[in-house]
N, C-alpha and C positions, 0 to 999 in steps of 0.2 A: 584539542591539545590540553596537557596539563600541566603542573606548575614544572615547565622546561627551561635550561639553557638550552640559547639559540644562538649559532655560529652563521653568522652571513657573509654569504662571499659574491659578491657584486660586479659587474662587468655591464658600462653604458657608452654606448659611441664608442666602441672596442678602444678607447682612450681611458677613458675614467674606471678606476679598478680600486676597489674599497672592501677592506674585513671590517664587522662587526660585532660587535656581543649582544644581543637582547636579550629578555627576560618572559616568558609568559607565563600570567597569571593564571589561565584557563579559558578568559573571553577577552584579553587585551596584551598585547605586545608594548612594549617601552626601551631601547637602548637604553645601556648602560656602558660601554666604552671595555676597555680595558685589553687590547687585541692589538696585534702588530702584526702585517703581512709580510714578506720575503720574496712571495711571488706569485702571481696573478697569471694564467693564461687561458687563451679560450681556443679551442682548433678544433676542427671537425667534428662539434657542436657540443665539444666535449670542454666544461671548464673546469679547472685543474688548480687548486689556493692553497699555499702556505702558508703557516703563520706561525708566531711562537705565541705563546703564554706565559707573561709573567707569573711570578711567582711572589710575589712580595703585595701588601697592601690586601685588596679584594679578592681573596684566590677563587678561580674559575672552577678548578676542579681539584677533587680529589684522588691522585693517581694512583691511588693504593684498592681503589674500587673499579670494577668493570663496567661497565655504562653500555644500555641498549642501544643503540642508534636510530633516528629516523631523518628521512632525507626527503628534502621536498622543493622542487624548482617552480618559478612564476616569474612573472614581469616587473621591472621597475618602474614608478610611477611616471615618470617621461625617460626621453631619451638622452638627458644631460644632467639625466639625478641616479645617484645608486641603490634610493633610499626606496625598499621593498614594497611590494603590494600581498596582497591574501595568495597563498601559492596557487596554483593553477589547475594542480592534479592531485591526487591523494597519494599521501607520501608512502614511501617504503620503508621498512624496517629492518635491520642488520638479523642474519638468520643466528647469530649469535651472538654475546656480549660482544664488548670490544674491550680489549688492555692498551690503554692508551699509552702505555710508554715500553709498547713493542713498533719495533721498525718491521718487522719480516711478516705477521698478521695481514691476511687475505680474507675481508668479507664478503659473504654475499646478500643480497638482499632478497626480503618477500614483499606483496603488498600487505600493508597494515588491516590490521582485523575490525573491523567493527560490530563486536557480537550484538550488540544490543540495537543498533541501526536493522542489523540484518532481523535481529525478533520482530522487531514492530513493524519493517515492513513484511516479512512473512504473516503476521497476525493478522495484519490488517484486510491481505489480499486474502488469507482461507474466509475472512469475518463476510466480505462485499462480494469476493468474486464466486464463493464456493453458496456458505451457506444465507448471504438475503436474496442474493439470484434467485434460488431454488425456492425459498421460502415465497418471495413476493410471488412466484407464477402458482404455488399453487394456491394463496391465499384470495388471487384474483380470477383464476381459469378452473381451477379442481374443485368448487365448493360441492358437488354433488359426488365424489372420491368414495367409495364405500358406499353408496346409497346410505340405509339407515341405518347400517353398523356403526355401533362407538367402540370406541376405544376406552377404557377406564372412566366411561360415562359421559364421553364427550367426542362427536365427530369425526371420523379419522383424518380429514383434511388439514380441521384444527390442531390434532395435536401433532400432524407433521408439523404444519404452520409454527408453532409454540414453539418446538424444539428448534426448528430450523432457525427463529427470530432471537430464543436466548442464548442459544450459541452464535451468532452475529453481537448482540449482546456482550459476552463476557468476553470472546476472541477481543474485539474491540477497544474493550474497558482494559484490557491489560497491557494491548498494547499502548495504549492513550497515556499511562502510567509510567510503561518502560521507557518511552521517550525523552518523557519529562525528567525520569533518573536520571537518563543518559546525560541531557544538557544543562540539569541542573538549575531548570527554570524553563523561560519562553525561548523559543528557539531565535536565534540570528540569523538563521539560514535567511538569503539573499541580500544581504546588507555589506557583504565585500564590495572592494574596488570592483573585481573582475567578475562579478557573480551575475547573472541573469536576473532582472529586477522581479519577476513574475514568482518567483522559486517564494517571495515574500506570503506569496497566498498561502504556501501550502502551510504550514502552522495554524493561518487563519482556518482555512476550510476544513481544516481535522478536528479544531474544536467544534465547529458548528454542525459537522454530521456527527462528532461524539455527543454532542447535547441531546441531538435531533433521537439517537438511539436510546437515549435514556428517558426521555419523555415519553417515545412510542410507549414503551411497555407499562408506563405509569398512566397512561391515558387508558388503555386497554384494562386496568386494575379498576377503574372506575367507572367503566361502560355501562350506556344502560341497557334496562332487558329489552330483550328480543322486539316482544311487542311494543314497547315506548316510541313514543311517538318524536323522540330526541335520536332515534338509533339511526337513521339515514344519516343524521348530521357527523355523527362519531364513525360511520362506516368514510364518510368521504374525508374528513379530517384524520382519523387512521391511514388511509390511504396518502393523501398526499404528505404527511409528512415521513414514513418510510419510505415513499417514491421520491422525495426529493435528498433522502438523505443518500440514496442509492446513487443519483445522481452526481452530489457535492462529492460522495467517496469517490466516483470514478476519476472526475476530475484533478482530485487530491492526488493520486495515484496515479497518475500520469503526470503529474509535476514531480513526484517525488522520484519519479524515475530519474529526472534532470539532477537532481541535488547528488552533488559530485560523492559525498560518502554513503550515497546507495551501493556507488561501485556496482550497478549492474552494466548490460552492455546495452548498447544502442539500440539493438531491434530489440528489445526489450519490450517496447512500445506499442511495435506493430503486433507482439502478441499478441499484449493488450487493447491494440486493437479491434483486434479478431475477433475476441471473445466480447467484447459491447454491441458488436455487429452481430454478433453470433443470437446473443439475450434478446435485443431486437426483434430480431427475423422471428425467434421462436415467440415473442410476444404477438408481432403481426401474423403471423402463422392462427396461434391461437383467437383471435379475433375473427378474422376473418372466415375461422372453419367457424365459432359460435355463431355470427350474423348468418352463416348459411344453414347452421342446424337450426336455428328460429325460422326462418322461412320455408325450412322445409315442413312443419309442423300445419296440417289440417286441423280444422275442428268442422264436424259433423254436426247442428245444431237442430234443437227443436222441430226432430220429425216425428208422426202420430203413430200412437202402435195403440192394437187394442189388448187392456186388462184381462185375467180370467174371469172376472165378473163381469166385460161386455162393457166395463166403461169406457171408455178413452183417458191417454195420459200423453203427457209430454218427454222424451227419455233423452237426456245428453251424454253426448259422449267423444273421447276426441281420440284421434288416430295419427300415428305419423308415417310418413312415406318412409317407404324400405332406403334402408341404407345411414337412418339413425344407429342400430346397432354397429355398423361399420364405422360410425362415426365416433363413438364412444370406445372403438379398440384403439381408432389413429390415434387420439387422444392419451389414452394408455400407454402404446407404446413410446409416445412422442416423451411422454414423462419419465420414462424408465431409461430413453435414449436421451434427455437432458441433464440428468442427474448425473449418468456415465462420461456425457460430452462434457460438463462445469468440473468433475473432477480431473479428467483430462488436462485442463485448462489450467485447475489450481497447480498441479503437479508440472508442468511444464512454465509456469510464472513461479515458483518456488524453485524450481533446480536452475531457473536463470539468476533471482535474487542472489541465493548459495552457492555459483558457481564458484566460486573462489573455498569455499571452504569443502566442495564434494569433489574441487581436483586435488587438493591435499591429502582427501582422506584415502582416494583413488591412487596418489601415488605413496601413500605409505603403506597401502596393501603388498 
């Protein structure tokens, strides 16, 4: 909210019925007084307040200006108080001004927009769900991608890996930014009356996988070469900390789904589901065919053949059982058919974020 007047109209123990005036600053509400009712009623769940507005002293408003509307209903702190809690559900906004000092004026309302809500969590889900999915499987399963062709002097695996890591990367970094705009600082999210105490992580755990993503890339600036005898250490500490940051993000993003100015819908979740179940499989998948292309692998060792000069030598050589080649199309295809299944994914977890703003656009075609 922003720096709003707020009109409360209160009904407790269908006895106790109170208007009020508050004020909001942006993070905090305070009455202020100044409001007289006329008439209170509540029926078929519909509650219904009049009031006047003085005019003298503290004036409320200025009636010579049109004023947006937003409207927002929640619970009173108990049952024999009037005095408001955090509202409940995200509010609506009038589809056009209002002329406060018409009697015959018929609003209607929309749900309230949250552009910047909606950026960061679209940003977020292309940065986790599209591109480090994809990046982490082939930085862990594809190292041998292109045999010994490079790309601009460097492994083609790599430089998917790279590209895929720095756009997680910057996606990321922007949304991490846009958030902070929006609220203006550290988020409050979970700290209502009526709010889910858990919703408190998700701030916390968005900084810790944003840190997490910006150090990967700073560690990897610093790696040592190939042959050093430090680079096991950096390949496993590379690894775990993009595996866990992959991890904090999913998590993240299933909380935020819950944060009521997601404004997504409920199954929301279970796409979200689907698709960590989905990364999985294709992880165990890829494991399980690799343990099996290792065993499938002979080696033929140390048998004697004779020289053309009649001496004898020792000649090694190593074979592998038919159906490696087979093994290295599944593999192929399985990657070309994961890249198409994540975008899938992202596209259908983005037109649920934006559902609200691609039925508007939908119905102004």
């Amino acid at each position: 909210m922003g720096d709003d007047t707020v009109i409360e109209c209160a009904v407790a123990m269908e006895t106790l019925r109170s208007v009020n005036r508050s004020k909001n600053d942006g993070k905090t509400n305070s009455r202020t007084g100044g409001l007289d009712f006329t008439e209170i009623s509540l029926a078929d769940n519909v509650l219904m307040c009049s009031l006047s507005v003085p005019q003298t002293g503290n004036q409320v408003f200025d009636f010579n200006t049109k004023y947006t509307l937003l409207f927002a209903t929640g619970q009173t702190k108990s049952e024999i108080s009037t005095e408001k809690t955090k509202h409940s559900n995200l509010p609506v906004v009038s589809s056009e001004q209002a002329d406060l000092t018409s009697n015959t004026q018929s609003l209607s309302s929309q749900p309230a927009s949250n552009v910047l809500v909606k950026a960061h969590g679209s940003l977020m889900i292309s940065a986790w769900v599209f591109a480090a999915s994809f990046g982490l499987v082939i930085a862990r399963y594809y190292k041998k991608l292109g045999g010994s062709r490079r790309w601009c002097g460097l492994h083609i695996w790599f430089q998917i890996h790279r590209i895929a890591m720095v756009l997680t990367f910057t996606l990321a970094s922007i949304a991490f930014i846009i958030v902070f705009a929006d609220v203006k600082g550290y988020s409050q999210v979970g700290k209502g009356a009526n709010d889910l105490q858990f919703l408190q992580a998700h701030p916390i755990l968005g900084i810790i996988s944003t840190a997490l993503v910006v150090i990967n890339p700073l560690m990897a600036l610093i790696r040592p070469k190939p042959d050093s005898a430090t680079r096991p250490i950096f390949n496993w500490f590379h690894w775990a900390v993009g595996t866990t940051a992959w991890i904090i993000s999913m998590v993240t993003i299933f909380i935020g789904f819950e944060i009521e100015k997601s404004g997504v819908p409920s199954y929301t979740k279970y796409v979200m589901a689907a698709f960590v179940a989905y990364q999985l499989l294709v992880e165990l998948v890829l494991e399980i065919q690799g343990c099996i292309q290792k065993s499938d692998q002979k080696t033929v060792d140390g048998y004697e053949m004779k020289n053309m000069n009649g001496t004898s030598g020792v000649a090694r050589h190593s074979t592998m059982k038919s159906g490696t080649n087979g093994a290295g199309v599944f593999r192929s295809v399985l990657l070309v058919a994961h890249f198409f299944i994540l975008l899938g994914f992202l596209i259908a977890l983005l037109a649920l974020v934006n559902k609200q703003m691609l039925r508007s656009v939908y119905n102004s075609l």
